[in-house]
C-alpha positions in Angstrom: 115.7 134.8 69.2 116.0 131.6 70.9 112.9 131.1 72.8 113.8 129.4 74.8 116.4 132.2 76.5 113.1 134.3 76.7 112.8 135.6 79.9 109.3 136.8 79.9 108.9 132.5 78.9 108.5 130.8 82.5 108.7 126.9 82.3 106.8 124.7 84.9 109.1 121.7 85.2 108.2 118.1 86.7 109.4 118.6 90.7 111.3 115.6 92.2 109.9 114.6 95.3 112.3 112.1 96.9 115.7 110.7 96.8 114.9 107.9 93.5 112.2 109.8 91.8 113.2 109.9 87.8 109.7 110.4 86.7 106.5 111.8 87.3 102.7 111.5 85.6 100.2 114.3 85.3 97.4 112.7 86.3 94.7 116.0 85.9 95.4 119.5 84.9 93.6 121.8 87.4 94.4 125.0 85.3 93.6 125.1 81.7 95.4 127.1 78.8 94.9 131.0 79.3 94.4 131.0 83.3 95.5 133.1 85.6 97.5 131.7 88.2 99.2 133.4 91.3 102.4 131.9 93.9 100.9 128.9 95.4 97.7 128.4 92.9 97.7 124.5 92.6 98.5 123.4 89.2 98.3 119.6 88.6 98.2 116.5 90.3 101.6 114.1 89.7 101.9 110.6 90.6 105.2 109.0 91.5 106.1 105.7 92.1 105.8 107.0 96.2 103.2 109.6 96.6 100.4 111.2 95.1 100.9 115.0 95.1 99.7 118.6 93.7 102.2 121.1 92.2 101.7 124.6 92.8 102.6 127.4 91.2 106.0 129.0 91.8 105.3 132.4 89.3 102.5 134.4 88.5 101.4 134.8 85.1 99.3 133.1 82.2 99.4 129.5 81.3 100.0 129.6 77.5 101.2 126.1 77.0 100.4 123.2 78.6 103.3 120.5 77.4 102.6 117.3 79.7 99.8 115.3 78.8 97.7 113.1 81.2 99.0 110.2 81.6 102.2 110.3 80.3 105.7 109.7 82.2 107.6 113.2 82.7 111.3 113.2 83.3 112.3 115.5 86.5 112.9 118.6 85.5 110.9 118.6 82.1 108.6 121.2 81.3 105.5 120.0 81.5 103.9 124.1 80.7 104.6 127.3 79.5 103.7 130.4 81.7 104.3 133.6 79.8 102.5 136.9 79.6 100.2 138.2 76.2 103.3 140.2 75.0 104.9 136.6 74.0 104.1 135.4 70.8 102.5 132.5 69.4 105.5 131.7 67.5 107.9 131.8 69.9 105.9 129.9 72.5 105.0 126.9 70.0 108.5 126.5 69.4 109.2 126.3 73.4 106.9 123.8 73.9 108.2 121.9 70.9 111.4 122.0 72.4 109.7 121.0 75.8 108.1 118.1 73.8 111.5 116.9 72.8 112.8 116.1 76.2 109.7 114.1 77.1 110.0 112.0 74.3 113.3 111.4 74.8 112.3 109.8 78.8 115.0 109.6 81.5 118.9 110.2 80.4 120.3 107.5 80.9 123.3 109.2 83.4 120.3 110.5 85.4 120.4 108.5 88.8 121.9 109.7 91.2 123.0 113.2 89.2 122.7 116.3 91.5 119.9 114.9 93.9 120.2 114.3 97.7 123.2 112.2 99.0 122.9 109.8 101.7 125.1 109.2 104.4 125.6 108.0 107.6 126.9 108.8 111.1 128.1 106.8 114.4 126.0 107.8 117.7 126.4 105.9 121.0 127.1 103.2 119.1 124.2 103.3 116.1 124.4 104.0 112.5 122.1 107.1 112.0 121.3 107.5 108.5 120.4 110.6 106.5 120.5 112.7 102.9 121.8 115.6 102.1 121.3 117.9 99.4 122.3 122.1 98.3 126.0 123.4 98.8 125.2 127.4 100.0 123.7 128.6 102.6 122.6 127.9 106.1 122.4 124.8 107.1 118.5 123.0 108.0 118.1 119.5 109.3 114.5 118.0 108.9 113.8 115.7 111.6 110.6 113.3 111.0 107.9 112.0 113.3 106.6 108.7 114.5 107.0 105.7 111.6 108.4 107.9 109.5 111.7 108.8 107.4 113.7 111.1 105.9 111.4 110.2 103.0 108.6 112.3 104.4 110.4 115.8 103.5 110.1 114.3 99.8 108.3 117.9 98.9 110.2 120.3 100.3 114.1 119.0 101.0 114.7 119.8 97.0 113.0 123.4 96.8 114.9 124.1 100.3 118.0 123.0 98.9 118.1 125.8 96.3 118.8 128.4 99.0 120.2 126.3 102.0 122.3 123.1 103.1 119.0 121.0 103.7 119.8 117.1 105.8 117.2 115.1 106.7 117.8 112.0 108.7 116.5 108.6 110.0 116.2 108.7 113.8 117.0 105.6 115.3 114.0 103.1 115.0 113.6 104.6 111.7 114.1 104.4 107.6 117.6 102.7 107.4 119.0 103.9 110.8 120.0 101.2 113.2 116.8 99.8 114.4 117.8 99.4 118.6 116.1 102.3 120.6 116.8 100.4 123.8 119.5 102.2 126.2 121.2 101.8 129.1 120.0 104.6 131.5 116.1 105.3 132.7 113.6 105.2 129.9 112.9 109.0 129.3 109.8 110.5 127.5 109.9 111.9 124.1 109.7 115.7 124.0 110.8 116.1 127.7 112.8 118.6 129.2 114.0 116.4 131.8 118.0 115.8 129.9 118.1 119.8 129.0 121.1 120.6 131.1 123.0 116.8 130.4 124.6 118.0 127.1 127.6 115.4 127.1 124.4 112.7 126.2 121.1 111.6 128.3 119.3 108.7 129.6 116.0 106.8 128.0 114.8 107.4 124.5 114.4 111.0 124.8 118.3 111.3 124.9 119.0 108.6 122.5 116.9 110.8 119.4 118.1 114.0 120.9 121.8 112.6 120.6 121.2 110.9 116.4 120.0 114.9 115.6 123.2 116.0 117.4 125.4 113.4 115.8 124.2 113.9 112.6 124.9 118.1 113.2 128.8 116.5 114.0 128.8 114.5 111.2 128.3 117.3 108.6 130.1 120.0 110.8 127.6 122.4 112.0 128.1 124.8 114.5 124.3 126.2 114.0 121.9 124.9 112.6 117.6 125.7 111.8 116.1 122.5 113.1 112.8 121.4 111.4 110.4 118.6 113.2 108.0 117.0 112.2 105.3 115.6 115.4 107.4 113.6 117.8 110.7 115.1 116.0 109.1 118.2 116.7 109.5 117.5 120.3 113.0 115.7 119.1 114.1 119.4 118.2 112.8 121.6 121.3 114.8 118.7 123.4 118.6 119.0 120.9 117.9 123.2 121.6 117.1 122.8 125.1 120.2 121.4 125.2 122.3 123.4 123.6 120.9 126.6 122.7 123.6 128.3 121.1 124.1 125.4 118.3 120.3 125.9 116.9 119.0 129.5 115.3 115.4 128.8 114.7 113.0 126.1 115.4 109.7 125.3 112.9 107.7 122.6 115.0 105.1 120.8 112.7 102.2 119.6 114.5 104.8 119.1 117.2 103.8 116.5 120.2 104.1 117.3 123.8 101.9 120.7 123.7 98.8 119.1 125.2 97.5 115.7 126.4 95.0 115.0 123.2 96.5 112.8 120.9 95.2 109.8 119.0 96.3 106.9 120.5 94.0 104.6 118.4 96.2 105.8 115.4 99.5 104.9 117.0 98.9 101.7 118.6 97.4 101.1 115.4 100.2 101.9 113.5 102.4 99.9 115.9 100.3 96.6 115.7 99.6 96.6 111.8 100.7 93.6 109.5 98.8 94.1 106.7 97.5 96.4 103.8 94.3 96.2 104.9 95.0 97.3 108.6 98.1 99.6 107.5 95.9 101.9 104.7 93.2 103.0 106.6 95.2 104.5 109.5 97.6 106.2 107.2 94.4 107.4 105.7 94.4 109.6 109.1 97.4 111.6 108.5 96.0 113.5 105.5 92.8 115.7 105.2 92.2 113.9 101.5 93.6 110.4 101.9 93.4 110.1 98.5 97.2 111.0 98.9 98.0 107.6 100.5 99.0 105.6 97.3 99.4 102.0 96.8 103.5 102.2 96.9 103.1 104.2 100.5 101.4 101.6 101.5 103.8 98.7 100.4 106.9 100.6 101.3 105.4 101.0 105.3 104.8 97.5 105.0 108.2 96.4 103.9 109.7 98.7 106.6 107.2 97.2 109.2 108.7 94.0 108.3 112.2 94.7 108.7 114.1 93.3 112.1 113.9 94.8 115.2 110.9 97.5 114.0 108.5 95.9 116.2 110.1 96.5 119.2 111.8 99.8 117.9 107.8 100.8 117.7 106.4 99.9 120.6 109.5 101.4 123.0 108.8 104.6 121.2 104.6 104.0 121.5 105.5 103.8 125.1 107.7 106.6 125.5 105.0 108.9 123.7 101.7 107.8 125.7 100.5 107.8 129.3 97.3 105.7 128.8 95.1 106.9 126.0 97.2 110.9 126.6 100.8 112.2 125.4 103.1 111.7 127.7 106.0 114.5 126.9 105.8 117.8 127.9 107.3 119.9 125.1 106.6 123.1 126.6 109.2 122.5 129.4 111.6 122.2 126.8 110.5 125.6 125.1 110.5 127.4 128.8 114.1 126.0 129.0 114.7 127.6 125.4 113.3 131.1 126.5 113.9 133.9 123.6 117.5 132.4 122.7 116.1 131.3 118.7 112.7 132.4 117.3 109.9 129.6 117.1 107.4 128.9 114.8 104.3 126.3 114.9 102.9 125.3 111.9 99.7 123.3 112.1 96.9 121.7 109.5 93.6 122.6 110.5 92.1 119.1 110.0 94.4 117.5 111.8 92.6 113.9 113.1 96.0 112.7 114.9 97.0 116.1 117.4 94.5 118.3 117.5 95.2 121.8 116.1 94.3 123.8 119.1 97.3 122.8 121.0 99.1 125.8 118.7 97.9 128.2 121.1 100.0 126.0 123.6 103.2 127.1 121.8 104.2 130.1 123.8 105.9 132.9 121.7 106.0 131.2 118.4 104.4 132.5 115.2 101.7 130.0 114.5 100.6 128.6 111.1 96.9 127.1 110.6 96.7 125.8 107.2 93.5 124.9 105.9 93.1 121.6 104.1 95.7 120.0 105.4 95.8 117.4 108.3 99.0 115.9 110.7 100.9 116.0 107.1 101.1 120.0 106.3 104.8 119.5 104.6 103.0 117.3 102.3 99.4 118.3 101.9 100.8 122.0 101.7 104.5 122.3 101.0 105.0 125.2 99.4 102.9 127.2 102.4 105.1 124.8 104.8 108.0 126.5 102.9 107.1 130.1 103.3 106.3 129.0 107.2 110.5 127.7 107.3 112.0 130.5 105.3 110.6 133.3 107.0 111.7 131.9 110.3 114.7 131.1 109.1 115.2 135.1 107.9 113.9 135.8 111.4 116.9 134.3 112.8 119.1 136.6 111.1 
């Protein structure tokens, strides 16, 4: 027997998070050789060369092996341990991990960038190149949209594991990532998160319409007549405003931590984030966005900077600061935007509990979605907490029919 066609032999395999991750590091094993672990048990923590993460467990079982060593570079996709129950023998599962051992050796094949990963591409809306990655060939078709000085980098943890079951984009909006940085527009400067353009779905006025219409053009772009929209905070409110519009084109919503569902928001952190020109002013707020900022590596940090830095950001920022707050309070008001929506897709809210940048309780705001409070996790659930994040998508997505 080959054991490595053993089906009762489960491999635990380096994830990719991200469009250019190649390799990961273990750098500590939570679980130990003969543990018990269950769906969603954390694992290990991996370093990248973006972000500082913790696998979980996608089986239940018994670690036998563990393959990876601290320290040491992992391609994606190597197994890095062995789950497997007592009816396995020793034999068979010291040859597995010698086998596993092999392909870490060997390091990254040199035909691996750019093999089978997410694929970036871009669309033309009102004028604006929109950018945004694809990746999986089957299924329904999801479109993460990010929040506030973000990118389509931010769904690094869950755009792979989506993509083995769905058609998973997730896109730069305008202001944003490698999107055209102009947010400016001809009409009346609208409100993120407003309901105020529902009905105008030929294109709207003010900064509102202008991200409501890159989410549509991108949907265009890659030929969807229906879609499961994911936001993310501000593209939470981004999402509610593209299904106000059009109801028909979206079949579920899951808003993370969405804006517009209260007044309480923390407007230190985003005129903060807007003003920063340095490391040592850029860290700390990041810092805010996790319950264990710990996750905010060194490359994060550099890789915000560098985009900071980039032409027309600045102003891109601040329109968008000033689109999202009334004084020191949110300014949108999302929950228009869901009354225009009504029953026509199902809804789900998925909040951390330790959220320091909207506070949790504005959940409760969310009238007739299925809510999600995850513990440990702050305004960053889809990367403090994918895998729950995940289950929180999927099922909505199966309750969409």
């Amino acid at each position: 027997m080959n054991p490595m066609t053993d089906e009762r032999i489960v491999p635990v395999t380096m994830p990719k998070w991200g469009l250019s991750m190649r390799l990961g590091k273990i750098t500590g094993w939570i679980v130990a050789e003969g543990d018990e672990v269950a769906v969603g048990d954390d694992l290990a923590d991996i370093e990248t060369d973006k972000i500082t993460g913790t696998l979980e467990a996608a089986d239940t079982g018994t670690v036998r092996r563990i393959v990876a060593r601290v320290g040491e570079d992992v391609p994606v996709s190597g197994t890095i341990a062995l789950i497997a129950p007592d009816g396995v023998s020793d034999d068979d599962l010291d040859a597995a991990a010698a086998a596993a051992r092999e392909v870490i050796d060997a390091g990254v094949p040199e035909d691996a960038e750019g093999s089978g990963g997410p694929f970036v591409q871009t669309a033309e809306v009102r004028g604006r190149k929109v950018s945004f990655a694809g990746a999986g060939a089957d299924g329904d078709l999801v479109l993460l949209i990010h929040g506030y000085g973000g990118d389509k980098n931010s769904w690094l943890f869950l755009q792979e594991p989506l993509a083995a079951r769905y058609r998973v984009y997730a896109l730069d909006l305008p202001g944003h990532g490698t999107s055209s940085k102009d947010v400016r527009d001809a009409g009346t400067a609208g409100t993120a998160g407003t309901a105020g353009d529902a009905g105008d779905a030929g294109g709207s006025a003010g900064i509102d319409g202008l991200l409501a219409d890159a989410v549509a053009g991108v949907l265009d772009a890659v030929g969807a007549s229906r879609a499961h929209l994911v936001g993310h905070s501000m593209g939470g409110a981004v999402a509610l405003a593209v299904a106000a519009r059009d109801p028909g084109r979206i079949a579920s919503l899951t808003l993370i931590a969405p804006s517009g569902f209260g007044r309480q928001i923390n407007a230190g952190y985003l005129r903060g984030f807007a003003g920063a020109q340095t490391r040592r002013e850029i860290k700390p707020l990041v810092g805010e966005l996790f319950a264990d900022d710990k996750l905010v590596t060194r490359q994060v940090v550099d890789d915000l900077l560098a985009y900071k830095r980039l032409d027309g950001v600045d102003a891109a920022l601040r329109a968008l600061l000033d689109s999202l707050l009334d004084g020191d309070e949110q300014r949108g008001d999302s929950g228009a935007a869901l009354a225009a929506i009504g029953d026509a897709v199902p809804v789900t809210v998925v909040w951390g509990r330790q959220d320091r940048i909207i506070p949790a309780e504005h959940a409760k705001a969310v009238a007739g979605a299925v809510r999600y409070v995850i513990e440990g996790a702050g305004h960053m659930p889809h990367m403090e907490r994918p895998a729950e994040v995940q289950t929180a998508i999927e099922d909505t997505i199966a309750r969409a029919g």
